[in-house]
N, C-alpha and C positions, 0 to 999 in steps of 0.2 A: 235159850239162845236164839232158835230159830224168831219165836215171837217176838223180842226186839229186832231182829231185821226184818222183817214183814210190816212191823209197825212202823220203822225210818223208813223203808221203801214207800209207804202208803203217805209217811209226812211228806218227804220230799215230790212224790206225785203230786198231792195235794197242792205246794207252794209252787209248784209249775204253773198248775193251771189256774191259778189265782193269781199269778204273777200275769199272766197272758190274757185273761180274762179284764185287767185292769187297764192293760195296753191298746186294746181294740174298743175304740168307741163310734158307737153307731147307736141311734132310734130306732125303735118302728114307729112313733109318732111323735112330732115336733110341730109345735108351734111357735110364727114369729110375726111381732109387731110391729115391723120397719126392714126395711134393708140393713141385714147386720144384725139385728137386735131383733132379740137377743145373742150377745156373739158366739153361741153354742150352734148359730147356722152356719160360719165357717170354721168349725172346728172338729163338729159331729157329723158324720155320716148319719144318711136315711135309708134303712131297709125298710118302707112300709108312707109314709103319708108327713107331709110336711101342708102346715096349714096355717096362712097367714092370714092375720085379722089387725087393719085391712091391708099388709104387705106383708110377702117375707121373699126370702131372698139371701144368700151367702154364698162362698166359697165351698164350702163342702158339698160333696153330692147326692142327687135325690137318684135313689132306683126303689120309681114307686110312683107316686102321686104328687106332684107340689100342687097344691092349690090355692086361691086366694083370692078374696071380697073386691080385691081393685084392680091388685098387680103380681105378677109372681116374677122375679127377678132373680133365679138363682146360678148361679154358675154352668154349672153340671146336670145334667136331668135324662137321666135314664126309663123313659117310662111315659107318662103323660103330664102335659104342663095347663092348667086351667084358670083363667080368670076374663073377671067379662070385661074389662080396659085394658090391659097389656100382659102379656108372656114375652120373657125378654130373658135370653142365655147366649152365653160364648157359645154353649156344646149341647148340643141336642138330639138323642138317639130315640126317637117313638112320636110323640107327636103333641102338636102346639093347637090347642083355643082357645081365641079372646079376639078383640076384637083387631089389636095390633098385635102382629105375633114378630117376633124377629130373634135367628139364631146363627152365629158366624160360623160355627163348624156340627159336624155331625150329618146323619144320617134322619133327616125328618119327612113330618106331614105336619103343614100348617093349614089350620084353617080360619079363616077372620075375615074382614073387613082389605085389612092391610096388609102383608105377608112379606116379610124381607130377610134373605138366607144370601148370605155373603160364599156357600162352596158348592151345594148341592142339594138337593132336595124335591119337594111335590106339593104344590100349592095350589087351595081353594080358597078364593077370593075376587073381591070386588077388583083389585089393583094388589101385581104379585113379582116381584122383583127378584129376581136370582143374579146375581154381580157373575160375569163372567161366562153367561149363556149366549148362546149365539141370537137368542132373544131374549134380553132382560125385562124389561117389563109384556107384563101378558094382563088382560083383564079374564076374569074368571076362572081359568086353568092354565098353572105354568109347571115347568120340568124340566130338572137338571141330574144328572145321574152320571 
């Protein structure tokens, strides 16, 4: 008797975590061909590297690496964002290069060419705009905090 409840105890364990295992989706490597596309970029999370060839970009979030051949465009980005023509996110917590980098909220460090952060942040560039600083544009070094 004991051995059939040990056995259900161990089924029902088992379909727990199978159950919950199926619920949570996230990468640790993701690649995307376009903004959106593949649509697994706003639907799956990234623990680990998202890598576009030559874009990627989505709704779901990167805590990790996005990187990409032209442009990296993703929502969300926890970590560092790299491409050598544009980095371009609503939300930005770590840090942006490429040559136009732009992020509306978060906590960044951009560095490029062009640099433009709509709440706050730390900028190295040629021409570097923060909306809302009591100096918005700055060439070379700007700072909002």
């Amino acid at each position: 008797m004991k051995k059939h409840q040990y056995f259900l105890i161990a089924a029902l364990m088992a379909l727990c975590f199978t159950g919950r295992a199926e619920s949570v989706k996230w990468d640790f490597l993701q690649f995307g061909f376009g903004p959106n596309y593949p649509n697994s970029q706003d639907t799956v999370k990234v623990y680990g590297f998202r890598l576009g060839l030559p874009v990627c970009g989505g709704q779901a979030a990167v805590n990790g690496v996005e990187f990409a051949v032209i442009g990296a465009v993703g929502d969300q980005v926890n970590g560092v964002q790299l491409a050598p023509i544009m980095a371009v996110s609503k939300e930005v917590n770590g840090l942006q290069v490429s040559v136009y980098n732009q992020a509306d909220t978060g906590s960044n460090v951009q560095v490029g060419v062009v640099n433009v952060a709509k709440t706050k942040g730390f900028q190295l560039g040629l021409v570097n705009y923060i909306e809302g600083s009591c100096v918005p544009w700055m060439v070379l070094v700007n700072f909002k905090f």
